[in-house]
Backbone as CSV, one residue per row, in Angstrom:
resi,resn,N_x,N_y,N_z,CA_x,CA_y,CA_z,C_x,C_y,C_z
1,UNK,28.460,10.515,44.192,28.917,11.901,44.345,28.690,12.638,43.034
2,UNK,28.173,13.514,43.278,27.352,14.659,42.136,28.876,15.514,40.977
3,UNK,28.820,15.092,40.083,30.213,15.331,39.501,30.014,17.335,39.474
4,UNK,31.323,18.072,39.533,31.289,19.233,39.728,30.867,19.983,38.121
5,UNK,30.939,21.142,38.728,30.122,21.550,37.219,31.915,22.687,36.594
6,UNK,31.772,22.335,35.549,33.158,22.494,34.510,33.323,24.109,34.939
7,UNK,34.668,24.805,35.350,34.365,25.741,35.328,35.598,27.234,33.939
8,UNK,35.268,27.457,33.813,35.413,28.543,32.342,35.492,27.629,31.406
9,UNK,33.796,27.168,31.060,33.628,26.378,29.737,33.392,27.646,29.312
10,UNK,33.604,28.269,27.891,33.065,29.019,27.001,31.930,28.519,25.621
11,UNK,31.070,29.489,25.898,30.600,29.294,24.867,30.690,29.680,23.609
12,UNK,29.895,28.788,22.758,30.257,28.888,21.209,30.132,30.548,20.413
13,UNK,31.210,30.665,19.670,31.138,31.766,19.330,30.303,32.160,18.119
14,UNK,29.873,33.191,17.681,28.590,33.418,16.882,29.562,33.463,15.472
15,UNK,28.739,32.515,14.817,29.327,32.543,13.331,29.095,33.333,12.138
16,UNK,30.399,34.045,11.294,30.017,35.089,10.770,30.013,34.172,9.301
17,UNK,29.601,34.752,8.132,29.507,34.557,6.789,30.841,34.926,6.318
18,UNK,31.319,33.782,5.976,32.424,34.613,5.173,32.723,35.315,3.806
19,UNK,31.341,34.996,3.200,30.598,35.876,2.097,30.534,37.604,2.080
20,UNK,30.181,37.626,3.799,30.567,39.287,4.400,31.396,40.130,3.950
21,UNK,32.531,39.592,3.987,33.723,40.199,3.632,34.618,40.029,2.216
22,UNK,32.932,39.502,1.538,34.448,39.580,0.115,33.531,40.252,-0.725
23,UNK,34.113,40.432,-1.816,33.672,41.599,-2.834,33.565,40.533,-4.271
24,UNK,32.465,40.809,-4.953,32.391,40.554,-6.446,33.403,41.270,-7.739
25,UNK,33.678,40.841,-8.301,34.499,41.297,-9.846,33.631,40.356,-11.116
26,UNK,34.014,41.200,-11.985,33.456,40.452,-13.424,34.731,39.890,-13.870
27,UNK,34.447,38.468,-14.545,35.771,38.041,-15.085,35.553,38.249,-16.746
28,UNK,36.502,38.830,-17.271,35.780,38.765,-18.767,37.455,38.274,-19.140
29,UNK,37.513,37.858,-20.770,38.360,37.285,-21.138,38.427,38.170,-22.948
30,UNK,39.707,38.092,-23.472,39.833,38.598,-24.862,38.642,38.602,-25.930
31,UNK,38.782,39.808,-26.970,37.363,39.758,-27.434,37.463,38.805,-28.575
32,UNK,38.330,38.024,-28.620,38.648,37.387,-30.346,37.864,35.885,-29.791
33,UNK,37.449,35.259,-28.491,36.577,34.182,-27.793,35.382,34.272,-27.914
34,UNK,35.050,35.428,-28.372,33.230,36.015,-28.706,32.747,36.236,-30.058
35,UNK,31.663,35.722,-30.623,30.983,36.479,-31.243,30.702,37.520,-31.704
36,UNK,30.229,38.746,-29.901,30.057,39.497,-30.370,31.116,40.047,-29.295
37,UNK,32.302,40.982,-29.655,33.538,41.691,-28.963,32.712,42.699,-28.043
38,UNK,31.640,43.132,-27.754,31.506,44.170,-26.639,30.879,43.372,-25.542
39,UNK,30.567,41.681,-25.737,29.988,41.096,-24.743,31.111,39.862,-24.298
40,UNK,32.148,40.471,-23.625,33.245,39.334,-23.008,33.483,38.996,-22.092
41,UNK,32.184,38.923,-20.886,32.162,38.015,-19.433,31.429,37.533,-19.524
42,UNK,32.508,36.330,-18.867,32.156,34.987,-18.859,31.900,34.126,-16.964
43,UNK,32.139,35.348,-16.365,31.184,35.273,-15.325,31.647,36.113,-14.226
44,UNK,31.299,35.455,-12.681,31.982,36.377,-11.676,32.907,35.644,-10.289
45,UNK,33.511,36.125,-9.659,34.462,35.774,-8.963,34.831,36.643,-7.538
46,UNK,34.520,35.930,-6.320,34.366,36.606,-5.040,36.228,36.743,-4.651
47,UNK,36.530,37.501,-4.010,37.714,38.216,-3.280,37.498,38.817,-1.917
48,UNK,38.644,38.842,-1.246,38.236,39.526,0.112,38.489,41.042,0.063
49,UNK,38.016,41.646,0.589,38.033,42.799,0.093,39.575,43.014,0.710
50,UNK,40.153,44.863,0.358,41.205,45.234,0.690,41.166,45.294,2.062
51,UNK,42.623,44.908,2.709,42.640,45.112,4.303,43.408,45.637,4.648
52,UNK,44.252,47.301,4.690,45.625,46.771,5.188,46.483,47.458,3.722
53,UNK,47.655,45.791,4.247,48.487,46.167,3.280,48.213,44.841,1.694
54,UNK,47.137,44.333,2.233,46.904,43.330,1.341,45.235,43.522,0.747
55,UNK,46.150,43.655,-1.028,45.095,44.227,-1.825,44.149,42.950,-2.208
56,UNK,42.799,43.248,-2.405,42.052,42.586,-3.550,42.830,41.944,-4.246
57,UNK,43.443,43.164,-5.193,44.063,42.744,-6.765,45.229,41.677,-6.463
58,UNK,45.685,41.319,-5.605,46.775,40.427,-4.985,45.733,39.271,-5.277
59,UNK,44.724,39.059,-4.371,44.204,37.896,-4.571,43.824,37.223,-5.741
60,UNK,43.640,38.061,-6.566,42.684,37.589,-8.279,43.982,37.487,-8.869
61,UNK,44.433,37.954,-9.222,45.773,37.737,-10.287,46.341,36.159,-9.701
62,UNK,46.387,35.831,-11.455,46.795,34.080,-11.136,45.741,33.237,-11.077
63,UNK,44.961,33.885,-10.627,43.993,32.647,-10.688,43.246,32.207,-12.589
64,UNK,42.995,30.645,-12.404,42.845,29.957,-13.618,41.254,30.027,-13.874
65,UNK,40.737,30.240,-14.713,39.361,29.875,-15.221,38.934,28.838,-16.023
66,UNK,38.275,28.126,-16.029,37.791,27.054,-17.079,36.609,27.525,-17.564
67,UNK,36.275,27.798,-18.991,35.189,28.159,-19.967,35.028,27.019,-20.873
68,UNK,33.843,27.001,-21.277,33.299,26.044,-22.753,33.484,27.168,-23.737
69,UNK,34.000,26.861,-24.869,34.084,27.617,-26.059,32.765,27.553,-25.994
70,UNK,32.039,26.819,-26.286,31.060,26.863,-26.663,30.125,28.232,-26.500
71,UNK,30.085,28.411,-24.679,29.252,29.294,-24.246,29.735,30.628,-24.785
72,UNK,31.059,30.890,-25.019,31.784,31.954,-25.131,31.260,32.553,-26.414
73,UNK,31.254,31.812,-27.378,30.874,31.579,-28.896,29.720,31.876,-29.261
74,UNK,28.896,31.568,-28.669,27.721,30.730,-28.789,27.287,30.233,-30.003
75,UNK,27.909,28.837,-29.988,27.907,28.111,-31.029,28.464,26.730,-30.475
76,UNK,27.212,25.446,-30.200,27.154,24.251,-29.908,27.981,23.574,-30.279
77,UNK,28.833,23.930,-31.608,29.850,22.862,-32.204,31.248,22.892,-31.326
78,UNK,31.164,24.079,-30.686,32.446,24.079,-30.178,32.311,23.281,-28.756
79,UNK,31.356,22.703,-28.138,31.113,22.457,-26.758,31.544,21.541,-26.550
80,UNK,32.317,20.301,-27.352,33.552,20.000,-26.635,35.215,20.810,-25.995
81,UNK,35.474,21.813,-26.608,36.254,22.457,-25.990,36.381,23.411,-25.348
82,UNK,37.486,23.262,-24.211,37.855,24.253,-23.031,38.858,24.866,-23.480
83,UNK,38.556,26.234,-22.616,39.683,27.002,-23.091,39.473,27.540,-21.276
84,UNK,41.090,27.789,-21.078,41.772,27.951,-19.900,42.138,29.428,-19.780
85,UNK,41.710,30.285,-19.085,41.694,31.448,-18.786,42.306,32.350,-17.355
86,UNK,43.764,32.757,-17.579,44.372,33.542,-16.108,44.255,34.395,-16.500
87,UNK,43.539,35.078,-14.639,43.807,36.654,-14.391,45.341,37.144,-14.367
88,UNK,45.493,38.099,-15.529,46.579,39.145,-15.570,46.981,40.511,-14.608
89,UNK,45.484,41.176,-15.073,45.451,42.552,-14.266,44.044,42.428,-13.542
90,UNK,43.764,44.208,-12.855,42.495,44.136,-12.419,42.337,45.573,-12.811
91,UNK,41.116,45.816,-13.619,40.800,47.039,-13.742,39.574,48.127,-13.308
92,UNK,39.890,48.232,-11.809,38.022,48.462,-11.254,37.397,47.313,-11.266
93,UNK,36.312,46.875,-11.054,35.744,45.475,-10.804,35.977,44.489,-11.915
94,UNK,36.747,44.817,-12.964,36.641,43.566,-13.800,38.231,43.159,-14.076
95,UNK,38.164,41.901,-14.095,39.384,40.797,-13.808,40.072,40.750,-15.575
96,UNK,40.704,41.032,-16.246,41.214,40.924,-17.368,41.695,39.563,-17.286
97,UNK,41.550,38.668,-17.934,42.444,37.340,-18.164,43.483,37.579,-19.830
98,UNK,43.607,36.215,-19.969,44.992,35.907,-21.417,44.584,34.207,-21.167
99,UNK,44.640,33.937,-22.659,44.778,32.575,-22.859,45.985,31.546,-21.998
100,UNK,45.479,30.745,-21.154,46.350,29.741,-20.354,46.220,28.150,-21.192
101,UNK,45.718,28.042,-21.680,45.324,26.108,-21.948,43.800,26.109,-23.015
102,UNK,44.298,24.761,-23.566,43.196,24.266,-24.247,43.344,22.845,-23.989
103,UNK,41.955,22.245,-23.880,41.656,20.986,-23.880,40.144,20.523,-24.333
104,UNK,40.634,19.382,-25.049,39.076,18.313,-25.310,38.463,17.831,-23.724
105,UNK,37.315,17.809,-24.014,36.360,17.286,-22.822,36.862,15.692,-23.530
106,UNK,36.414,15.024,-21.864,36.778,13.590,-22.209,35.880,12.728,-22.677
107,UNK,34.736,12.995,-22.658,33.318,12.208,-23.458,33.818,12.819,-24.932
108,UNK,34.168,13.300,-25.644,35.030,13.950,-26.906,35.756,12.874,-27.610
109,UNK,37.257,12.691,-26.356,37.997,12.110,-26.505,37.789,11.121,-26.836
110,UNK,37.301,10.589,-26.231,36.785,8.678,-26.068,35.829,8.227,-27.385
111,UNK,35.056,9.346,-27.831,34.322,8.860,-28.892,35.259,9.178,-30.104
112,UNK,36.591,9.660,-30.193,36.979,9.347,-31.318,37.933,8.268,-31.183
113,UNK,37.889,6.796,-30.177,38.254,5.726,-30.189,37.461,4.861,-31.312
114,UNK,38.154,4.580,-32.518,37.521,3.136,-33.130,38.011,2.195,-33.434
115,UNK,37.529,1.040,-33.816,38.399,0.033,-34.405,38.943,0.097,-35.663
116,UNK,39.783,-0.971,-36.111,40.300,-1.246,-37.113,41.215,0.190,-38.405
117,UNK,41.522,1.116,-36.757,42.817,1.939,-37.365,43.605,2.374,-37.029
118,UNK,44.633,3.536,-37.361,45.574,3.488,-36.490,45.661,4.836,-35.777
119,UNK,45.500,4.812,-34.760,45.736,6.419,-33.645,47.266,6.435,-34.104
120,UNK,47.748,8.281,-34.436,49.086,8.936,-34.351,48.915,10.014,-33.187
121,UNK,49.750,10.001,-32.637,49.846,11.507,-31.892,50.981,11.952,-31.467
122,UNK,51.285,13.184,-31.464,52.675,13.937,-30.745,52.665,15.045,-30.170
123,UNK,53.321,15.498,-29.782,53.645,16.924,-29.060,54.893,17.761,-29.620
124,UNK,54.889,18.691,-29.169,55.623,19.815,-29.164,56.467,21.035,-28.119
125,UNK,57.048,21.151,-27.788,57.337,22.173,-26.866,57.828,23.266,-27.971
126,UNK,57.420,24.377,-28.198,57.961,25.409,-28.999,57.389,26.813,-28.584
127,UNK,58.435,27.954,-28.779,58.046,29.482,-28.257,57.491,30.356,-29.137
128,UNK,56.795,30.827,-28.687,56.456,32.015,-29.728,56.930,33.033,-29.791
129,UNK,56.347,34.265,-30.656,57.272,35.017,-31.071,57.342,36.246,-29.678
130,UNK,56.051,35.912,-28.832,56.033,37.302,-28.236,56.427,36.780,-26.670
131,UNK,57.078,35.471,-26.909,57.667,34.825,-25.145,57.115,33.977,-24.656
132,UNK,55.990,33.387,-25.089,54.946,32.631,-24.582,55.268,30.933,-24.883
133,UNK,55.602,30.096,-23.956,56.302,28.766,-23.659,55.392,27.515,-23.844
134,UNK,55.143,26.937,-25.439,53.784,26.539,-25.277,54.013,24.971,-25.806
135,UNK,53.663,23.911,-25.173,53.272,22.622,-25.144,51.709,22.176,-25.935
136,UNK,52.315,21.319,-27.171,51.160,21.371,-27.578,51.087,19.764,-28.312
137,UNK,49.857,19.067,-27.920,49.399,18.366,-28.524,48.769,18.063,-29.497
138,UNK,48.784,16.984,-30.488,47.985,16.954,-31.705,46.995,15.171,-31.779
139,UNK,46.026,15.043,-32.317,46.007,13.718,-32.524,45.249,13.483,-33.951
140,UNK,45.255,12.280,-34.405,44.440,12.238,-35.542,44.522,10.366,-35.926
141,UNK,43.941,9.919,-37.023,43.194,8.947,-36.804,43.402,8.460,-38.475
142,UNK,43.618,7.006,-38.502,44.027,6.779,-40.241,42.442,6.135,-40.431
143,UNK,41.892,5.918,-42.062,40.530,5.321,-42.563,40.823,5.177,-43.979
144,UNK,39.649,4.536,-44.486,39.869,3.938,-45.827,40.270,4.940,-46.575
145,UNK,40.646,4.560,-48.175,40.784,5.496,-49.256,39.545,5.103,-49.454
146,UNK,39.194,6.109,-50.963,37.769,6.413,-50.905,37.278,4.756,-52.155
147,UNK,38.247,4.108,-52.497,38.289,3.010,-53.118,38.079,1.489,-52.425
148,UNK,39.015,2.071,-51.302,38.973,0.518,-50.489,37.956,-0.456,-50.310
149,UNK,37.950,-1.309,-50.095,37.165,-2.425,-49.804,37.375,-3.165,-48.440
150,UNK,38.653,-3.115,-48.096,39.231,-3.859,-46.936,39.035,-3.373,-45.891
151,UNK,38.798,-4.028,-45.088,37.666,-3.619,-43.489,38.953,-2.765,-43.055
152,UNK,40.340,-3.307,-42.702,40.896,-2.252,-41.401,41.661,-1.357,-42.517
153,UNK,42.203,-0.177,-41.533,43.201,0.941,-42.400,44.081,0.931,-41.153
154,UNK,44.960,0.170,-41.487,46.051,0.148,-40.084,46.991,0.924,-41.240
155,UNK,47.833,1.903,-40.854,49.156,2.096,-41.701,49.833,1.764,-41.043
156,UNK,51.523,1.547,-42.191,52.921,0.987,-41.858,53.410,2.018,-40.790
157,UNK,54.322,1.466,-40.285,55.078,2.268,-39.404,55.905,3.273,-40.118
158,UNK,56.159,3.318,-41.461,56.729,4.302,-42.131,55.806,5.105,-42.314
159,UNK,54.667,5.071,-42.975,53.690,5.984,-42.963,53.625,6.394,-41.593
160,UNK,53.096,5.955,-40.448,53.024,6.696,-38.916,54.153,7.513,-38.972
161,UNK,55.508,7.307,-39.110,56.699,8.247,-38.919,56.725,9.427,-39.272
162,UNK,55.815,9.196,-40.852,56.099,10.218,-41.935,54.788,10.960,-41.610
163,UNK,53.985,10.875,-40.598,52.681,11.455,-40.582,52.806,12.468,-39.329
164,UNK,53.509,11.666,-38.431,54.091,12.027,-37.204,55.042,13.323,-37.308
165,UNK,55.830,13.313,-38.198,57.120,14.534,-38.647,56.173,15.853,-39.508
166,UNK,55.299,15.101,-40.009,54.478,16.483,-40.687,53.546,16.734,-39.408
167,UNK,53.123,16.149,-38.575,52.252,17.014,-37.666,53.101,17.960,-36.762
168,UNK,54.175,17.503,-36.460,55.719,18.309,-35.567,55.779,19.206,-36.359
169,UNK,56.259,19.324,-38.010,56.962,20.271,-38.310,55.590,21.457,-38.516
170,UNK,54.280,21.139,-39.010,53.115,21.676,-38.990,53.031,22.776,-37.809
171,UNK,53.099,22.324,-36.696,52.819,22.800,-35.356,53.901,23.992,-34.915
172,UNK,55.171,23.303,-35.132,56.226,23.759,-34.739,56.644,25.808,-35.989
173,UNK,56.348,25.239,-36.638,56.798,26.402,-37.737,55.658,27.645,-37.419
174,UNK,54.057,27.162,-37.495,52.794,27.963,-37.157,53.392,28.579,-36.042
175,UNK,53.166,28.138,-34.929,53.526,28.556,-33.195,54.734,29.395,-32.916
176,UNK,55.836,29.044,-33.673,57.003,29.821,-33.502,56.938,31.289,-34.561
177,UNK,56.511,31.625,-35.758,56.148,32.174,-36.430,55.095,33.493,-35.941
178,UNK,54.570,33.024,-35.017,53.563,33.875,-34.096,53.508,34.145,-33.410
179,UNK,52.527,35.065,-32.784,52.414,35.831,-31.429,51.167,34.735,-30.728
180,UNK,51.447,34.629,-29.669,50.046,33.883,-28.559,48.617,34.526,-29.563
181,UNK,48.114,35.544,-29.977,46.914,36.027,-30.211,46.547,35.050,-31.541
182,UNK,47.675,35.464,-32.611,47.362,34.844,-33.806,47.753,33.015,-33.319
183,UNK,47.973,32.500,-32.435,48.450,31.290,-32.780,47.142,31.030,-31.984
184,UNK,46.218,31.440,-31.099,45.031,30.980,-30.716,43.993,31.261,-31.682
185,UNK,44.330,32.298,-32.820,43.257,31.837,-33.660,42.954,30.758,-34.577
186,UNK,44.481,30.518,-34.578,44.579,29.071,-35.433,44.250,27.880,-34.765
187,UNK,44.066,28.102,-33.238,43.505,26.881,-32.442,41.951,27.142,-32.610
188,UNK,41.025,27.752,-32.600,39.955,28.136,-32.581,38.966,28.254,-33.894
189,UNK,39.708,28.621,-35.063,39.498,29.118,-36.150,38.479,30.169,-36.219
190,UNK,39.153,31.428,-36.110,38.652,32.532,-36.561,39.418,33.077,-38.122
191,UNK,38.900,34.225,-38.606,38.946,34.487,-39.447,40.336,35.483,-39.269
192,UNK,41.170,35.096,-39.937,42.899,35.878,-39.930,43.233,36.743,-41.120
193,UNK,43.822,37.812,-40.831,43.669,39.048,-42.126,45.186,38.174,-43.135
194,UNK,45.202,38.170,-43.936,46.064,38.085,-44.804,46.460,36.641,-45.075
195,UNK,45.361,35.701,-44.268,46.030,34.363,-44.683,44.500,33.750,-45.224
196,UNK,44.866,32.788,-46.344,44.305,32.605,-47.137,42.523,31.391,-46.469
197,UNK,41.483,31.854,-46.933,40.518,31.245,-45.818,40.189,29.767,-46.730
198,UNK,39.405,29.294,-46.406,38.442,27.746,-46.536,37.081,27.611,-46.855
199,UNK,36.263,26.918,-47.440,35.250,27.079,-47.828,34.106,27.968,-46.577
200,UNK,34.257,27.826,-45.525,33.842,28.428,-44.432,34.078,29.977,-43.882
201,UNK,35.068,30.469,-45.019,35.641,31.998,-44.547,36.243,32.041,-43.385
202,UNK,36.432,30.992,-43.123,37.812,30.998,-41.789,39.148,30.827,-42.443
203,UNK,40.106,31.401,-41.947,41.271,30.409,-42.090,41.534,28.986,-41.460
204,UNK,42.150,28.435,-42.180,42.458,26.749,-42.073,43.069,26.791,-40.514
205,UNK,42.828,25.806,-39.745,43.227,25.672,-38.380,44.380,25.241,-38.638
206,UNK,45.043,24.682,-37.040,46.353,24.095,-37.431,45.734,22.190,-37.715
207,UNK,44.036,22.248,-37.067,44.104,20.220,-37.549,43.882,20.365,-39.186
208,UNK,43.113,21.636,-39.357,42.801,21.323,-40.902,44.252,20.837,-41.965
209,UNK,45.060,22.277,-41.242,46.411,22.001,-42.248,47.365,20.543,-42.176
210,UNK,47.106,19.970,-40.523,47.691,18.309,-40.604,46.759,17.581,-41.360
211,UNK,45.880,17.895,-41.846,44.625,16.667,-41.903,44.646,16.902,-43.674
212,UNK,45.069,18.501,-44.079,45.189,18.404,-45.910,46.336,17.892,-45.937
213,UNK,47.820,17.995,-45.661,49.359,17.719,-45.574,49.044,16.213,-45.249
214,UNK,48.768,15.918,-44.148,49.223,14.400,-43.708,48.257,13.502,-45.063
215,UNK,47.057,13.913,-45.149,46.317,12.728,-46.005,46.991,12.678,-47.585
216,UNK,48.236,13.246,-47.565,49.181,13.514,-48.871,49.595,11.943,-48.984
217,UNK,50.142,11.615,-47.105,50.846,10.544,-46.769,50.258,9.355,-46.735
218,UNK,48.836,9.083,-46.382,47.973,8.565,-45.754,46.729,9.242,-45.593
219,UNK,45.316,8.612,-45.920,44.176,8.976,-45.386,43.827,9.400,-44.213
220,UNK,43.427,10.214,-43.635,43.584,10.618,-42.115,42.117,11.260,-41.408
221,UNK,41.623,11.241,-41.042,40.498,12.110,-40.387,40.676,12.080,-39.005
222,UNK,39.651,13.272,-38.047,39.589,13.395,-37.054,40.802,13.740,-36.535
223,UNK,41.134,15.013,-37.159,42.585,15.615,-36.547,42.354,16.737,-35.838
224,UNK,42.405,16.633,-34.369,42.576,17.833,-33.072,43.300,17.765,-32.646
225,UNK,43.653,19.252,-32.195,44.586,19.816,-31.285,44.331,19.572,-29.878
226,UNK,44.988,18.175,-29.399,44.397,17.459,-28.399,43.917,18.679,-26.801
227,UNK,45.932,19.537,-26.666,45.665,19.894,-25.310,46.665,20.710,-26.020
228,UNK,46.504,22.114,-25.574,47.910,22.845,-25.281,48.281,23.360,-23.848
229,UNK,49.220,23.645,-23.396,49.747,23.920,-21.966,50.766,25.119,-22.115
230,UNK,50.037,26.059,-21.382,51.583,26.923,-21.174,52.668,27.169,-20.636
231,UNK,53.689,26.650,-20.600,54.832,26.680,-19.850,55.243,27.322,-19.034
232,UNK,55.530,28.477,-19.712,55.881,29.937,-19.065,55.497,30.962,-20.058
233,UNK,55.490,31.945,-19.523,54.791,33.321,-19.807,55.660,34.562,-19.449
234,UNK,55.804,35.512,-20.499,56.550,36.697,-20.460,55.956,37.830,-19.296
235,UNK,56.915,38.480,-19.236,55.988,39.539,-17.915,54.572,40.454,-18.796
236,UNK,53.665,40.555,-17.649,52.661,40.936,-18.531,52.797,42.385,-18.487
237,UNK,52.604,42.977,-20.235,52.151,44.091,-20.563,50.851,44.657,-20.704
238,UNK,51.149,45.557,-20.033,49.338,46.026,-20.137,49.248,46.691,-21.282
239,UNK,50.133,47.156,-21.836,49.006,47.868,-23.386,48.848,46.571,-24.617
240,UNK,49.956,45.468,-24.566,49.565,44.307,-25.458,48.521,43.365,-24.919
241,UNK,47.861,43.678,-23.546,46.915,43.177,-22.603,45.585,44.243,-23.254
242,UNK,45.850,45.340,-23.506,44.582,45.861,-23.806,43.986,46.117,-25.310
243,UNK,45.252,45.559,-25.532,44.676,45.321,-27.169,44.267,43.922,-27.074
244,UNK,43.805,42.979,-26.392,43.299,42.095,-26.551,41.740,42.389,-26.605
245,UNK,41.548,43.670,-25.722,40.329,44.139,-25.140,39.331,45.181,-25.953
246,UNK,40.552,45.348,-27.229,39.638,46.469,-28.029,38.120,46.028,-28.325
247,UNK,37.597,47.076,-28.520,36.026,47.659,-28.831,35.197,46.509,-27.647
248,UNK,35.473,46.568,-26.462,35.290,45.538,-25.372,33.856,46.485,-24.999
249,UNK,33.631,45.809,-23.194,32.608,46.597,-22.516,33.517,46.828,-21.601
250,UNK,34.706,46.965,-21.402,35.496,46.910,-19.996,35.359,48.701,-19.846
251,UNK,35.691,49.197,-20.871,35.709,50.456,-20.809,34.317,51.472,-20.107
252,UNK,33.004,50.725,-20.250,31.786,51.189,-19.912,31.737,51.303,-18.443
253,UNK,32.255,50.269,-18.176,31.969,49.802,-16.282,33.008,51.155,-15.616
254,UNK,32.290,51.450,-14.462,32.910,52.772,-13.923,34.095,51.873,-12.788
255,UNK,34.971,52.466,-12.796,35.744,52.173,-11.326,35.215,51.809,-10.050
256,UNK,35.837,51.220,-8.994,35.746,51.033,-8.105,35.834,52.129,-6.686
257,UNK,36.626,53.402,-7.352,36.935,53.959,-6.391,36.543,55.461,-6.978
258,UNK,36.141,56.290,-5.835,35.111,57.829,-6.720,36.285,58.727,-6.329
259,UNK,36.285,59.661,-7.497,37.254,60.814,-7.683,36.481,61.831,-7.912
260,UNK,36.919,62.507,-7.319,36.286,63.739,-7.424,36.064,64.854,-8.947
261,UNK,36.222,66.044,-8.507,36.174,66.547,-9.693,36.904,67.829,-9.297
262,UNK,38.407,68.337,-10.457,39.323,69.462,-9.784,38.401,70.648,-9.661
263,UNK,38.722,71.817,-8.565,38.212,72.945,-9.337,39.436,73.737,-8.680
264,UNK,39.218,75.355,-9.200,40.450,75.938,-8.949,40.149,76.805,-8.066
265,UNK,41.480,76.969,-7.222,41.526,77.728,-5.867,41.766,79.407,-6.316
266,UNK,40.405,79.898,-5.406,40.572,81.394,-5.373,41.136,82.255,-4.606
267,UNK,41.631,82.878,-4.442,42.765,83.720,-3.549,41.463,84.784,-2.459
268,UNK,41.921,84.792,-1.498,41.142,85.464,-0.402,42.014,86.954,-0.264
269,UNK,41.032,88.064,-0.521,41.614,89.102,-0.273,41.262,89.995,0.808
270,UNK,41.755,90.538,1.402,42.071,90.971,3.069,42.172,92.303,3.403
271,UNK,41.518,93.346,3.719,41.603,94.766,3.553,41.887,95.200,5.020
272,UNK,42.632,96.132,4.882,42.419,96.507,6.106,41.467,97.832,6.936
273,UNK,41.075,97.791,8.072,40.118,98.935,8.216,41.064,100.545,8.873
């Protein structure tokens, strides 16, 4: 017996792109990550467009970015580190971010494993001055004096203690002392007005300053600022948001939405016959 034929099968429905419906933005990030401050995107980022009662700008805000210093910079030395980037605001097509995180790449990490010394490391939880809730890691690495002869450089556990309390109090005094802007330049090392620079015309980072202080205690090399994390975050201001942005390109890019242009209304006069 001839089986019956199915009846209200539907067919498949025609598939749309969901590319269709979303819209491009530029993501750019603070100009103190660049080289050169009028070139600060670092790429682009799809959204659905507005529908309704649900905006674009709803969707982008919050979201996290991952960048290579490196590319940002452009400068190869930095291309082990990431720097972590959230959308704040939206201004016409381009996405404003603020520093979220730093971290070593892990091919980084691993090659500053060696033998015959001793790994220190610690953390921090401490606030800054402008609200910003920041977790921060340090690490660094003991080696010969410049005399030695003896294959390992293990230090005492008193030395680790005493190396350990200067990288805390190091971290802790910088970070609290500051605003998020200046305490990422000290993660980065840019050049800071009024504090004293290094053979390089930077100011001293925060590994340089564990790595002159601690080798007081102990010989030390290979001191990074492993990871920082942000905890929590103050409500965002947009004019301490747009001074991140001075002498930017954000300002060049036109809006998203066209305004007209006022002109003034003339009065109609009416005679009678």
């Amino acid at each position: 017996m001839a089986d019956k034929k199915k009846k209200g099968s539907k067919k498949g429905g025609k598939k749309v792109d969901p590319f269709t419906r979303k819209e491009w933005y530029v993501v750019r990030a603070p100009t103190q990550f660049f080289k050169s401050p009028a070139d600060n995107k670092v790429g682009f980022t799809p959204v659905n467009r507005t529908q309704g009662t649900k905006l674009a700008s709803d969707g982008l805000k919050g979201r996290v970015y991952e960048v290579s210093l490196a590319d940002m910079k452009d400068d190869e030395s930095q291309v082990f580190r990431k720097i972590k980037l959230r959308a704040e605001e939206v201004e016409g097509r381009n996405v404003l971010t603020n520093f979220y995180g730093m971290d070593l790449t892990s091919d980084k990490l691993r090659s500053l494993i060696h033998k015959w010394s001793t790994l220190i490391e610690c953390f921090v939880d401490v606030k800054t001055t402008d609200g910003y809730f920041l977790r921060v890691f340090a690490i660094c690495f003991t080696k010969k004096g410049e005399s030695q002869k003896k294959k390992t450089s293990y230090a005492k556990t008193s030395r680790v203690k005493a190396i350990r309390k200067k990288m805390v109090d190091i971290l802790t005094e910088t970070v609290s002392s500051n605003d998020l802007k200046t305490v990422v330049d000290y993660l980065i090392g840019v050049s800071l007005n009024g504090v004293t620079t290094n053979a390089s015309g930077f100011a001293p980072t925060l590994a340089e300053k564990i790595r002159i202080e601690g080798s007081s205690i102990f010989p030390i090399h290979n001191v990074f600022i492993r990871k920082v994390k942000v905890l929590k975050t103050p409500k965002v201001d947009a004019a301490k948001l747009s001074e991140l942005y001075a002498s930017s390109a954000t300002s060049t890019i036109a809006p998203t939405e066209e305004v007209g242009t006022a002109v003034e209304r003339t009065e109609e006069t009416t005679t009678t016959a």
